[in-house]
N, C-alpha and C positions, 0 to 999 in steps of 0.2 A: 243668521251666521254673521260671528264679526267681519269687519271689512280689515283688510291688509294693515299692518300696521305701520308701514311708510308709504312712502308714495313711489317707488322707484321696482316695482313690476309690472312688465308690458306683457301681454299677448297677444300672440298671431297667430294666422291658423293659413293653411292652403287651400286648396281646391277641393280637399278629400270631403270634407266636413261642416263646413261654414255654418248651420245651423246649431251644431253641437258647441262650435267654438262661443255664438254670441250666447247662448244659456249662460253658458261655463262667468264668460265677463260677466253676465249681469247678476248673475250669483254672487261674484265676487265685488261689484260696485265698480268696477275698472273700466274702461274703455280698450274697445279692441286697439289692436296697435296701430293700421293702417297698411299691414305687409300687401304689399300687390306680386299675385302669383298668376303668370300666362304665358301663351307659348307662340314663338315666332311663329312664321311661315313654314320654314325647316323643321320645325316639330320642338324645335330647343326650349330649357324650359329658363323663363327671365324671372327675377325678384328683383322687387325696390321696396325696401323698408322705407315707409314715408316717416316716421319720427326717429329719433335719436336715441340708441343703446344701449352711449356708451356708459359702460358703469352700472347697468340696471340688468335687474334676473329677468332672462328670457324665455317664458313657457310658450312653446310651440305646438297646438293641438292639432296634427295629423295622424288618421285611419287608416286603414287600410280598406279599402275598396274594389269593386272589380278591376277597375285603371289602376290596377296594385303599382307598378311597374312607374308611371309618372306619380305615386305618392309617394314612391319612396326618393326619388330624386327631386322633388319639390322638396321636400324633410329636408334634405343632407344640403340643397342649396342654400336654405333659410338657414341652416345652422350654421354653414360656413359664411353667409354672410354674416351672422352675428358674432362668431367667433372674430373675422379680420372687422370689423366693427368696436371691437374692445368694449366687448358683455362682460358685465364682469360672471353671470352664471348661466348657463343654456340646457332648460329641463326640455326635452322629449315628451308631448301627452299624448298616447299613441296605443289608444283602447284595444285595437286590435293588432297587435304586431303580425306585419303580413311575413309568410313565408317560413310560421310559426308550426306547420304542420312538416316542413322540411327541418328536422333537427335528428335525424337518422338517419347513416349511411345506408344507401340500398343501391343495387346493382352497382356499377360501376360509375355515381355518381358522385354527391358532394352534400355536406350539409351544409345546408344555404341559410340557413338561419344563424349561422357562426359566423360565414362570410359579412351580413346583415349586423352584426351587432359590431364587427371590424368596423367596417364603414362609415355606423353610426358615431361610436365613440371618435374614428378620424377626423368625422367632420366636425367635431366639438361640441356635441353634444355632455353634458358634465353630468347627468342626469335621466333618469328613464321611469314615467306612471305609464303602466298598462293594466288590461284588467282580462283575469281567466287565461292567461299563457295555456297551452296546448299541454307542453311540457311542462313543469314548474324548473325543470332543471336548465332551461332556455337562459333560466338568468343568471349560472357560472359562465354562459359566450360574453357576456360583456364585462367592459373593463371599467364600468361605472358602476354606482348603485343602481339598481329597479326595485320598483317598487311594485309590487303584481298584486294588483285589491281585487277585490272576490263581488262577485254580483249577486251571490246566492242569495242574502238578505232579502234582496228585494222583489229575487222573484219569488221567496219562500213568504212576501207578507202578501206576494197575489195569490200566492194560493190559497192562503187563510182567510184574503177579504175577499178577492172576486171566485172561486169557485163554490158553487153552493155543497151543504155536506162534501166536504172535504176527507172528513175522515174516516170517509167510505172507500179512500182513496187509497191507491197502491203505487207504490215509486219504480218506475221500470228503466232496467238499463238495458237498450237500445242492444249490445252488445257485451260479452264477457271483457272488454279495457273498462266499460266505464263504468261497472259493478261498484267502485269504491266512490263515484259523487253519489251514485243513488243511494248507497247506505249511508251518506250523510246527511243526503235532504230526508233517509225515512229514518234517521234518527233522533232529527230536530224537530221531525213532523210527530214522532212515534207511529208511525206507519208500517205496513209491512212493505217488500222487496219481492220483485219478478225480475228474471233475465230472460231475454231472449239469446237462443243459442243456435248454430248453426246460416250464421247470415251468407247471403251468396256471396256477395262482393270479399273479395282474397282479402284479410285483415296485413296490416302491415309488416307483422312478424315474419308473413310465408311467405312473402316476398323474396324473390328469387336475389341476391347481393351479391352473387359474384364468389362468395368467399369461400364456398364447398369444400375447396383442394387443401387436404390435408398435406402436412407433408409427410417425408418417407421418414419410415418407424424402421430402425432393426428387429429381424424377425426374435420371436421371445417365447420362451416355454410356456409361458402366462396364456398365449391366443396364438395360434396360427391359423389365419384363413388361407384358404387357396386360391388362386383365381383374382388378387387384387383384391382394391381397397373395395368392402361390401356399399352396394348400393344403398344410400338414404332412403327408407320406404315412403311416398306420396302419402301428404294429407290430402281427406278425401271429407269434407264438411258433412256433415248430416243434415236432413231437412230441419227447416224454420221449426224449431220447438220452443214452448213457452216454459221456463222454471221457477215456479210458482203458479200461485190460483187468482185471476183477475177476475171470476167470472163474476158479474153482478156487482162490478169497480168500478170505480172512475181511474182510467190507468192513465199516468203522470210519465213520460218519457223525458229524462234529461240527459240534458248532455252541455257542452260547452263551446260548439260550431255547428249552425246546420246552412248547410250550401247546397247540397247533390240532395235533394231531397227522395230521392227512391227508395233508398236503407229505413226510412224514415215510415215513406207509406205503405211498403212491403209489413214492415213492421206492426204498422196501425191494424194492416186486415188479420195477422196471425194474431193480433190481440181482440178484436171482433171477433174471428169464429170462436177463440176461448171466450167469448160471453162478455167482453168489457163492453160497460154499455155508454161508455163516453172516454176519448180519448186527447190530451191533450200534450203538448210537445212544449217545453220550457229547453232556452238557450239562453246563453249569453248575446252569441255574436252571428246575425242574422243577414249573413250574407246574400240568401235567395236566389242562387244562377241560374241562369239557361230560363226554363220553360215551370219553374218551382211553382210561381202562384198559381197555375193551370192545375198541376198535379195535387196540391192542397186541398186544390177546389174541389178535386171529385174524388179524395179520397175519403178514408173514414173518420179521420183527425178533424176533432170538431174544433178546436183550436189552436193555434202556433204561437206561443207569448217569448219576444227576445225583448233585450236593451235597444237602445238608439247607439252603441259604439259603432256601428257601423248605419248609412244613411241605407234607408228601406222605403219611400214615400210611394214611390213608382209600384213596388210590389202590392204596396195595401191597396190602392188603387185597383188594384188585380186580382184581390181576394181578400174577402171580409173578414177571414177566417184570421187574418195576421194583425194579432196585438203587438203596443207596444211601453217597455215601461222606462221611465227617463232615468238614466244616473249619472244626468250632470252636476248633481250635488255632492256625489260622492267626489268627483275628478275635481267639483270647485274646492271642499274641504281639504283633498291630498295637496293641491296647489297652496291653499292657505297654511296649511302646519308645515308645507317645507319652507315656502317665503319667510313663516315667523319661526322657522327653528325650533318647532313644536316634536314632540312623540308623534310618531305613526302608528302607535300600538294599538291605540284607542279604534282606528279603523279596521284591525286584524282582531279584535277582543271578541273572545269564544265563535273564531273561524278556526279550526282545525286545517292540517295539514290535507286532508282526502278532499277539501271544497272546489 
C-alpha cells in the first residue's frame, strides 16, 4: 500500500480499540498520535493530545464495545478537542457505530442513533468510515458524509480458502430480515438459500410502538362496524421451521451482528436435526455478551468466523470455536483515498446494494 502522500495526518484512537488502531498506523507507515484517554476518580472522561493538530486531518479510530456508553464520550471528547485545537479535518473510524440497532421508533421511545449522529457531527467530527451499518439508511441521520464499507469480501474469501468443499454449502438466513445478505453471499458463491422461519424471540416489526390508536373516521356506507374500532388480530409465530434442504450441507449462517447468541444456537440445532452436517456462523461485528463463548461451546456451531471491528480476545480465550478475520487493511485503504482525495468507488466495485 502506498504511504500518505504528505506528512500532515495524525491518528488516535481511545480506549475502545487500541489494537485495531496500531495495525491501522502501521498499514499506513504513520505513527500513532499520542492521544491519552482516562478517567478521573469521579468516572469523568479526560484527553490530552500529546502532539500538535493544528492544520492536519484527524482520523480517530473508535468502536463500539460493550463500555458502549464511555466510547461514545471518549469519541465526541477527542473530536472536540481537535475541533477547538484548529484540525483543519476530523474523520470518525468507527467500525461499529454503537446504538446502530436503535434507528426505529418503538413503544414510546426515541431513535437514538439520530440523536448519536447529532452529537457526533456537534462535536466536529467533518467525517464518518464504518463498516456493515445495521441499517444502510442510518446514514441520512448525519449531517456529514459516511462512508459504510462492506466486509463481505473477506469473509466470502474464508469461505472459499478455509472451508473445506465449500460448495456443498448452503447460505442460511438466520431469520426472514436477513434473507436479502444471504441471497447475496449465495449469489457470489452460486450456492443455494435456507431460511429459517418462525424464531421465538418477537422480531422488531411486532413490537408493540405505542402507535395502534387510530383516529376517529366518520361513519361511511363503504364499512360500518359496530362495536368500535375492530380489534388488531395477534401474531402468533409458528414453530422453528427450515425453508429449504440443508440436509447433508455445510449450512453457512450470516448475518451482520451476533451478540445474544441464543437465536443463533436455537438455530444451529433446527439445522442439525434437518441433517446439516457442519454448521458455521459468519458476522461482521462480534460483539459476544453475557455468557456467548459458553453457549458456542456446547452448541452444534462448529464455527463463529467475525472481523476484528470490534475487540473479542477474551472471548476466544473462552472458546475455540471463535475465528477471527483482520480488516485493517480495508479501514487503512478508506483512510488513505480520503487523505489523498482519491475515489472510494474502487472499495464499493461489484458490492451491491443487499451486502
Amino acid at each position: 500500500m502506498d504511504a500518505p502522500a504528505t506528512s500532515d495526518i495524525c491518528i488516535i484512537n481511545g480506549n475502545s480499540h487500541p489494537d485495531l488502531a496500531n495495525l491501522i498506523a502501521s498499514r499506513l507507515g504513520v505513527n500513532n498520535g499520542g492521544c491519552s484517554v482516562y478517567h478521573k476518580t469521579n468516572r469523568e472522561t479526560m484527553v490530552e493530545i500529546g502532539d500538535s493538530v493544528r492544520g492536519k486531518d484527524i482520523y480517530i479510530i473508535q468502536t463500539g464495545t460493550k463500555d458502549v456508553n464511555n466510547n461514545i464520550m471518549e469519541l465526541l471528547i477527542m473530536a472536540y478537542a481537535c475541533k477547538t485545537s484548529s484540525a483543519n479535518s476530523i474523520v470518525g473510524v468507527i467500525p461499529y457505530l454503537p446504538y446502530s440497532k436503535q434507528c426505529k421508533m418503538r413503544k414510546r421511545g426515541c431513535i437514538v442513533s439520530k440523536l448519536l449522529a447529532r452529537m457526533m457531527c456537534t462535536s466536529g467530527l467533518t467525517h464518518i468510515i464504518t463498516m456493515d451499518l445495521h441499517q444502510k439508511e442510518i446514514q441520512g441521520f448525519f449531517d456529514c458524509p459516511v462512508d459504510n464499507l462492506r466486509a463481505s469480501p473477506f469473509l466470502l474469501q474464508y469461505i472459499q480458502e478455509c472451508i473445506p468443499d465449500y460448495r456443498n454449502s448452503v447460505i442460511v438466513a438466520r431469520n426472514p430480515g436477513s434473507a436479502k445478505k444471504a441471497t447475496s453471499y449465495a449469489e457470489r458463491l452460486r450456492l443455494g438459500i435456507a431460511v429459517i422461519h418462525g424464531e421465538q424471540k418477537e422480531s422488531e416489526t411486532d413490537e408493540v410502538d405505542g402507535r395502534n390508536s387510530p383516529p376517529l373516521l366518520p361513519k361511511s356506507r363503504t364499512m360500518d362496524v359496530s362495536g368500535g374500532v375492530p380489534v388488531h388480530p395477534a401474531k402468533e409465530k409458528p414453530p422453528i421451521n427450515v425453508v429449504g434442504d440443508v440436509g447433508g450441507r455445510i449450512a453457512i449462517m450470516v448475518d451482520d451482528l451476533i451478540d445474544d447468541v441464543q437465536s443463533f444456537v436455537a438455530a444451529a440445532e433446527v439445522l442439525k436435526e434437518r441433517g446439516a452436517y457442519k454448521i458455521y456462523v459468519m458476522a461482521t461485528h462480534g460483539l459476544l455478551s453475557q455468557d456467548a463463548p459458553r453457549l458456542i461451546e456446547d452448541s452444534p456451531i462448529d464455527e463463529v468466523v467475525v472481523t476484528n471491528t470490534v475487540p473479542h480476545e477474551i472471548q476466544k480465550m473462552q472458546c475455540h470455536k471463535i475465528k477471527t478475520v483482520d480488516i485493517s487493511i480495508l479501514l487503512a485503504e478508506a483512510i488513505r483515498r480520503i487523505h489523498n482525495k482519491e475515489s472510494m468507488s474502487y472499495l464499493f466495485k461489484n458490492v451491491t446494494l443487499e451486502d
